[in-house]
C-alpha positions in Angstrom: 0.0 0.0 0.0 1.3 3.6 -0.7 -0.2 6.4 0.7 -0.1 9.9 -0.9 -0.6 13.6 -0.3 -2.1 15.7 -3.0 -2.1 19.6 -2.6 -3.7 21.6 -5.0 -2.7 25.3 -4.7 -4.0 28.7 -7.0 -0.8 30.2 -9.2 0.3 33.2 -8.3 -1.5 35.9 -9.9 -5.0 34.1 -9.7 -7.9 36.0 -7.4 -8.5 34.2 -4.5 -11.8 35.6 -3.0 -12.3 32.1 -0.9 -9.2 33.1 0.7 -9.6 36.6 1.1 -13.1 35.9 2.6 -11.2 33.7 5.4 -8.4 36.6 5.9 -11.6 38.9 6.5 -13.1 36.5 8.7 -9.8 36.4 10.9 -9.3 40.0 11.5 -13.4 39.8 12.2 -12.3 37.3 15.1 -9.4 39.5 16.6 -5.9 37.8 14.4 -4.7 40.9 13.7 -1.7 41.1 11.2 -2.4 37.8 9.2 -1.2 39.5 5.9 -2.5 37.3 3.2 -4.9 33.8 3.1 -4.6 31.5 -0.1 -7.3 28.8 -0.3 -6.2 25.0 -1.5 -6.9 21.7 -1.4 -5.4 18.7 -0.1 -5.9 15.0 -0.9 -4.6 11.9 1.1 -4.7 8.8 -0.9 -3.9 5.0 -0.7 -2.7 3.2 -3.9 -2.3 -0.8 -3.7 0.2 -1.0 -5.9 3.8 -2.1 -4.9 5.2 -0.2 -8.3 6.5 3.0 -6.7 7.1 4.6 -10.3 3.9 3.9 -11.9 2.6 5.0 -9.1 3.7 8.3 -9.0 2.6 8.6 -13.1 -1.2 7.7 -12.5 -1.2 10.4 -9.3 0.1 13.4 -11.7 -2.8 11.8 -14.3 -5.2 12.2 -11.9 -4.1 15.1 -11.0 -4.0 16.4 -14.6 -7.4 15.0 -14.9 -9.6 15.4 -12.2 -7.9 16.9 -9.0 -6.6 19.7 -10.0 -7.5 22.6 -12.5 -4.3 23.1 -14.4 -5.6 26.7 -16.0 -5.4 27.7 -12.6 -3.8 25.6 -10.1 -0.4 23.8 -9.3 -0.2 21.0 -7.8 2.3 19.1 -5.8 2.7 15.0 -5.0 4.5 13.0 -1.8 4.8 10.1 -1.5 5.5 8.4 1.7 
């Protein structure tokens, strides 16, 4: 079994409102001097596969495919 950590960040340069609704929200509740908030999203994920290398292929395909909105977002894979 190999586990896996997806995270699925905005590039630089794309609005965020998501995360500047939360860095509103934050000053709201008294955390002064948080500067910026960006937004992502993160996926933990088991593979049964023994194949370390074709492993790590079909986790960029499914991040190219389905996890993450390439226009938009970068996204980064560890495996444990």
């Amino acid at each position: 079994m190999i586990k896996a950590r997806v995270t699925v960040t905005l590039k630089n340069g794309v609005l965020d409102p998501q995360g500047k609704a939360i860095e509103h929200a934050l000053d709201g509740l008294g955390f002064a001097g948080v500067g910026s908030v960006r937004q992502g999203k993160v996926f933990d994920i088991e593979i049964d596969s023994a194949d370390r290398a074709r492993t790590e292929a079909d986790l960029k395909a499914m991040c190219d495919r389905l996890l993450a909105n390439t226009v938009i977002e970068n996204y980064t894979v560890a495996i444990d």
